[in-house]
C-alpha positions in Angstrom: -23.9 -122.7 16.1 -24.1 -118.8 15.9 -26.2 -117.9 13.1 -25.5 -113.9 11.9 -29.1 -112.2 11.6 -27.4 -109.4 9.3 -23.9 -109.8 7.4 -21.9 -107.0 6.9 -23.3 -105.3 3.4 -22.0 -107.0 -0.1 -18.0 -106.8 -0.2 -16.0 -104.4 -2.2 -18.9 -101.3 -1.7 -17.8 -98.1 0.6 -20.4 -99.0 3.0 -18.8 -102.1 3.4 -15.7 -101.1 4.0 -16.7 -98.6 6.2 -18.8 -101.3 8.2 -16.0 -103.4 9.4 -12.6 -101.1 8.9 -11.4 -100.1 12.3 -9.4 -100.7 15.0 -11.7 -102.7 17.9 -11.3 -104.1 21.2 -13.3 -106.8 22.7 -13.9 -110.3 23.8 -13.0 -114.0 21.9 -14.8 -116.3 24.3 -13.8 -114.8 27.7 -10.4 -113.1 26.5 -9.9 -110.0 25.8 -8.4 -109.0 22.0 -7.6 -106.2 19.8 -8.6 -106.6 16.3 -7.4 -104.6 13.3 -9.5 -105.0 10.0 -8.1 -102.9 7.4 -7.4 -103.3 3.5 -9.4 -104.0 0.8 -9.0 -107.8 0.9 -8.0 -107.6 4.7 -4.0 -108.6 3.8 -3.1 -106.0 6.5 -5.8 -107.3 9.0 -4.7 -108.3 12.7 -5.5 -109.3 16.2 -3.8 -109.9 19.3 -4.9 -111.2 22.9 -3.8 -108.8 25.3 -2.7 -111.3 27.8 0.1 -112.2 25.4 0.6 -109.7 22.3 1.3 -111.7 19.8 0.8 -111.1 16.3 -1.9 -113.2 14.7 -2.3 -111.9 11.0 -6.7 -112.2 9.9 -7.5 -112.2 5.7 -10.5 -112.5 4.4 -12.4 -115.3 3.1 -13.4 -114.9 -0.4 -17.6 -116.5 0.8 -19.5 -115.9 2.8 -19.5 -112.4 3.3 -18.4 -111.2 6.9 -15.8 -114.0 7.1 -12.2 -114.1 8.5 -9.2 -116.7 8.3 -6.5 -116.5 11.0 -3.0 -116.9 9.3 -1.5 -116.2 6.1 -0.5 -119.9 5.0 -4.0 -121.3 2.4 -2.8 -124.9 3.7 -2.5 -124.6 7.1 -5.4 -122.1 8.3 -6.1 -121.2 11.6 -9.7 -120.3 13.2 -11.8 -118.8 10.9 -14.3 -115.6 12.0 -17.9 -114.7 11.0 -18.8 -111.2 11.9 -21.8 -108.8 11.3 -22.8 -105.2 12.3 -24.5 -105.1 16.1 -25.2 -101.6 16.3 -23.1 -98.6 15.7 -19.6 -99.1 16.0 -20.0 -102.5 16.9 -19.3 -105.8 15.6 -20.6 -109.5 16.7 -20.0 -112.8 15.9 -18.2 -116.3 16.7 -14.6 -118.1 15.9 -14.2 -121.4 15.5 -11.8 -123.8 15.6 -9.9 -125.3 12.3 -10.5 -129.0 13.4 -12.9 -129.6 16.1 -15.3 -127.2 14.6 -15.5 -125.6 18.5 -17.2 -121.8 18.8 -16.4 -119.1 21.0 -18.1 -116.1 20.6 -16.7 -112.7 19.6 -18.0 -109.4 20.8 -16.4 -106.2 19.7 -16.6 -102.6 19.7 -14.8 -99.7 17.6 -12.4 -97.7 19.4 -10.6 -96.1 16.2 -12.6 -94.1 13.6 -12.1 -95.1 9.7 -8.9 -93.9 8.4 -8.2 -92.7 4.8 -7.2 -94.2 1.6 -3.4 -94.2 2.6 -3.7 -94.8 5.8 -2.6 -98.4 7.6 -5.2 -98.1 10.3 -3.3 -101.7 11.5 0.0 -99.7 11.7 2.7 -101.5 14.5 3.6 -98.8 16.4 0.1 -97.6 16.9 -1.5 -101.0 16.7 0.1 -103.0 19.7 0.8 -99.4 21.5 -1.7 -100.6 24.4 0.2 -103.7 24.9 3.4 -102.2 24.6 3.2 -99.2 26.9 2.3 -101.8 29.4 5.5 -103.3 29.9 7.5 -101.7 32.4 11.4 -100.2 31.1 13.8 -101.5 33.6 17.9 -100.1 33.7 20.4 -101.9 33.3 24.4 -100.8 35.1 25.5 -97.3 35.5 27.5 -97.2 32.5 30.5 -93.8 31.5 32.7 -92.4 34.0 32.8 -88.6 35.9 29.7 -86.9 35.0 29.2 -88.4 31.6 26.8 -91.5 32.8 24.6 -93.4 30.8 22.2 -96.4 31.4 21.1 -98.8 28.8 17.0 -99.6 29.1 15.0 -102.7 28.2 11.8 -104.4 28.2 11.3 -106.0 31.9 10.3 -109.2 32.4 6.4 -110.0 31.4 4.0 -112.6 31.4 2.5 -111.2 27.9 4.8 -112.7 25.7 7.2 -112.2 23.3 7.8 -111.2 19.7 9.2 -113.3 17.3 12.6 -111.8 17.4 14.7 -110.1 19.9 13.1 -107.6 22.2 15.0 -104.3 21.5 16.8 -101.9 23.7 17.8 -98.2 24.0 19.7 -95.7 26.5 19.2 -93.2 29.2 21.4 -90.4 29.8 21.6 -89.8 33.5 22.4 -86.4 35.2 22.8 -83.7 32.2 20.5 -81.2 33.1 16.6 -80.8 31.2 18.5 -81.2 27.7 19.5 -84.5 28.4 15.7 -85.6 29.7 13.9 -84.2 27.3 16.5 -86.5 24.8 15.4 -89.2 27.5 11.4 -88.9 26.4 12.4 -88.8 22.8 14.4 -92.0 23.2 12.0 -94.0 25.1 9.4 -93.2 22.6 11.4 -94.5 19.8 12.2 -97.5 22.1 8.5 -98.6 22.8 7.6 -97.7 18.4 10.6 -100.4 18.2 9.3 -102.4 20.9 6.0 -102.5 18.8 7.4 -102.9 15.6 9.0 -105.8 16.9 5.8 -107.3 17.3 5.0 -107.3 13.4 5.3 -110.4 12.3 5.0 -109.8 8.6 7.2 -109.0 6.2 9.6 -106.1 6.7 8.7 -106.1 10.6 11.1 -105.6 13.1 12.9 -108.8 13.9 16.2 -106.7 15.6 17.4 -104.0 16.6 19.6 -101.8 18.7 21.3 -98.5 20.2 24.4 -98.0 21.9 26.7 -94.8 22.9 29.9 -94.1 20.7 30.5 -90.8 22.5 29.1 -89.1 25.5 30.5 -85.0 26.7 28.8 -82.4 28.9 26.6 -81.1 25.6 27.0 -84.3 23.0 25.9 -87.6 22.7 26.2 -89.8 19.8 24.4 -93.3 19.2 25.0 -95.8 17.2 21.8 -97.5 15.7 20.9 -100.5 13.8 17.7 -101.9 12.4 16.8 -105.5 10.7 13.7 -106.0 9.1 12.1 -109.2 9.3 12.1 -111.6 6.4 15.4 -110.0 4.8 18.9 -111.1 5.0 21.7 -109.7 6.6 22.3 -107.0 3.6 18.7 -105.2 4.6 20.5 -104.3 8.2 20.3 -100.5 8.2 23.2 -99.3 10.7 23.6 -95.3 11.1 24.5 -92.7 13.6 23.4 -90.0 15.3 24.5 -86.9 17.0 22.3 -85.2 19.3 22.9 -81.9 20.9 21.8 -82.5 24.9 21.5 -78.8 25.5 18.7 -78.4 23.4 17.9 -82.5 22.7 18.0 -82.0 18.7 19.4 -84.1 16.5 22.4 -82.7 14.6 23.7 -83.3 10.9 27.5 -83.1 11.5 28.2 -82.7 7.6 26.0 -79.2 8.0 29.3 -78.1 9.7 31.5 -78.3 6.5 31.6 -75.2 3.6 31.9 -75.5 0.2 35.3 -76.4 -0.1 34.6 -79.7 2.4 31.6 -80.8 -0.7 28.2 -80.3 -2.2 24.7 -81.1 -0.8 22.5 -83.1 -3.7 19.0 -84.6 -3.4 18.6 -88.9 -3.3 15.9 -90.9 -2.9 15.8 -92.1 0.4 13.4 -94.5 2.3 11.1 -91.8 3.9 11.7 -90.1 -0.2 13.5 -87.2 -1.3 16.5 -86.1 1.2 19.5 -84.0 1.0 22.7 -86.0 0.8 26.2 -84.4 1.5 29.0 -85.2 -0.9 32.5 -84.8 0.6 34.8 -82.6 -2.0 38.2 -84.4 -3.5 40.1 -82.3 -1.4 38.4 -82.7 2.1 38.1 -87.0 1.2 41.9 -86.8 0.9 42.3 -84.7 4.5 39.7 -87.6 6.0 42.7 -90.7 4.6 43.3 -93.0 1.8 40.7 -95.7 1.4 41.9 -99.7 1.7 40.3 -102.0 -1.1 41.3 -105.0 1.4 44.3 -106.3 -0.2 42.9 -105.7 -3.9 39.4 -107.4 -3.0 37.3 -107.1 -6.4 34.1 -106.8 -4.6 35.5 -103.9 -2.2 37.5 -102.0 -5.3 33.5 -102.0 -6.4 31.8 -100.6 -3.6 31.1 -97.0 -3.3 34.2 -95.1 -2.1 32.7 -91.7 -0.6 33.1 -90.9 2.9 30.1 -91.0 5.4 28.2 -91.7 8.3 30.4 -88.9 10.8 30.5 -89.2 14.4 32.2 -87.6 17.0 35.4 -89.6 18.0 38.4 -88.9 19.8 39.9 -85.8 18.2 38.1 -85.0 15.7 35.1 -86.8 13.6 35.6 -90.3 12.3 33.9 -91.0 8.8 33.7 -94.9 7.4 33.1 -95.8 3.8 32.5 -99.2 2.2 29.9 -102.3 3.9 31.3 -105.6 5.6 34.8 -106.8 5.2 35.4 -103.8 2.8 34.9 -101.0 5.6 37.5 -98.3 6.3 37.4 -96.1 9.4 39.3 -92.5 9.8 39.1 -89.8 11.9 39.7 -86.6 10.3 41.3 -84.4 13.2 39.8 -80.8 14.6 42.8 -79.3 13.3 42.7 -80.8 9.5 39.1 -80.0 9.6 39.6 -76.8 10.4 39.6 -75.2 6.3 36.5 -77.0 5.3 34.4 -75.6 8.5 31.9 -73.1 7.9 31.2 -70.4 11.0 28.7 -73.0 12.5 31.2 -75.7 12.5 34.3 -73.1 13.8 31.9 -72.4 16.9 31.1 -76.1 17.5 34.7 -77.4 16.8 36.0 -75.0 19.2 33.7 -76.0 22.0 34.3 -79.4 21.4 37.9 -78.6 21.7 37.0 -77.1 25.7 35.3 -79.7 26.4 37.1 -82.4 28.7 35.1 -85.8 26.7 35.1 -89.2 27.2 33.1 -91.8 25.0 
């Protein structure tokens, strides 16, 4: 049995902390693992064998000192750890096995400094990055028609594994000019953050998710996009879309087109905190269509009845209100748009207009 000649310094001091936090890579027994301790009583702690990349959550054990339980369920733990200090930025030590008692030993060394107080230094996307930018993006069909071509892009085949969940997927835009791949980069980034997301297995991880193209022209593209958090029903699903600009691959707020007349921007708390919200006006609500409470549905005459989430459509910009059985879909068209446009939106529309589109 491994026997530590120096535990890590009494628990709940700085120089504690600062003794184990880190991200480190090593060896349990003759594998190869990336280990995450972070937290003051390890909650957010982590490891993963990089032959898989699986999720395997690590807490600490309130004695001895220097200890580590695999899992997050008291009843049913997994191995348990017994690190101590071997060196600068290194760790050593031995796991063993819940039942048989069976050791392996664990040799590890920091490759991530400390981070600060709010800092998740066992963050997903930066976490199981290594893992993730490993696994190769394969295309799927040529998808569009004339010039406007698009390919859908997901995780190939791998022997490391899979997440608990479905693997996620994104797009390509094929043959647009340097707009268009610069958008490509910033997509495939977001794809592999998702990709490691995915691989979160606590709560509020990233059990699903997705992209697809609602409209494609020679300078627009616009993506649908949906996101599911682990452990949360089907009313956490966050659905939204997106219209990027492929001339310049920026992301544009179609509601930033409208003047005064089309409604008010007001601040609401949103998830990443305070963000500017755009409020359609009476009168530009009633050139977008009537809404439809769904034959008199209580629960739909309840919901919120404003006019959002734009998107280029055919003819004009469709807007939806309402969630589930109670959602409405309109397309307000270029020419009833035309009095709530400020001069940026007069100078889009109109291009839009030129442009021979096809979703």
């Amino acid at each position: 049995m491994w026997v530590p000649a120096a535990l890590l310094a009494v628990a709940g001091s700085c120089s504690a902390q600062e003794a184990w936090r880190g991200v480190w890579e090593g060896t349990l027994g003759q594998q190869a693992v990336r280990v995450c301790l972070d937290g003051k009583e390890g909650i957010e702690s982590r490891y993963y064998y990089l032959k898989y990349g699986l999720d395997i959550p690590l807490r600490k054990s309130e004695a001895p000192v220097g200890n580590w339980l695999e899992g997050d369920d008291d009843k049913h733990p997994g191995g348990s750890w017994q690190l101590a200090n071997d060196g600068n930025d290194a760790l050593r030590g031995a796991w063993q096995h819940p039942r048989s008692g069976k050791q392996l030993p664990v040799v590890l060394k920091r490759t991530a400094a400390t981070a600060g107080e709010d800092s998740n230094l066992c963050e997903a996307t930066q976490f199981f990055k290594p893992v993730v930018d490993a696994i190769k993006l394969v295309p799927g069909p040529v998808q569009g028609s004339g010039r406007h071509k698009y390919q859908a892009l997901s995780p190939g085949f791998q022997k490391r594994g899979a997440p608990n969940g479905s693997e996620p997927s994104g797009i390509m835009v094929l043959g647009l000019g340097a707009g268009s791949e610069a958008l490509n980069k910033i997509l495939r980034q977001r794809l592999r953050e998702r990709m490691a997301r995915g691989r979160d297995t606590r709560l509020g991880g990233l059990a699903d998710s997705g992209e697809e193209v609602t409209w494609l022209s020679e300078r627009w593209l616009t993506l649908r996009e949906m996101e599911w958090p682990r452990g949360y029903g089907i009313s956490s699903i966050s659905v939204w879309y997106e219209t990027w600009d492929l001339s310049t691959a920026t992301k544009v707020d179609l509601m930033r087109w409208f003047n005064a007349r089309g409604g008010t921007w007001h601040e609401e708390n949103g998830n990443d905190g305070m963000e500017q919200v755009f409020k359609p006006s009476r009168a530009l609500a009633k050139a977008i269509g009537p809404g439809d409470d769904n034959g008199g549905d209580p629960e739909c005459k309840a919901q919120e009845k404003s006019w959002g989430r734009p998107r280029l459509a055919e003819g004009g910009i469709e807007f939806e209100q309402g969630n589930g059985p109670c959602q409405n879909f309109a397309t307000l068209s270029y020419k009833a748009m035309q009095p709530f446009l400020n001069e940026e939106g007069r100078r889009q529309v109109a291009a839009l207009q030129r442009e021979t589109a096809r979703p």
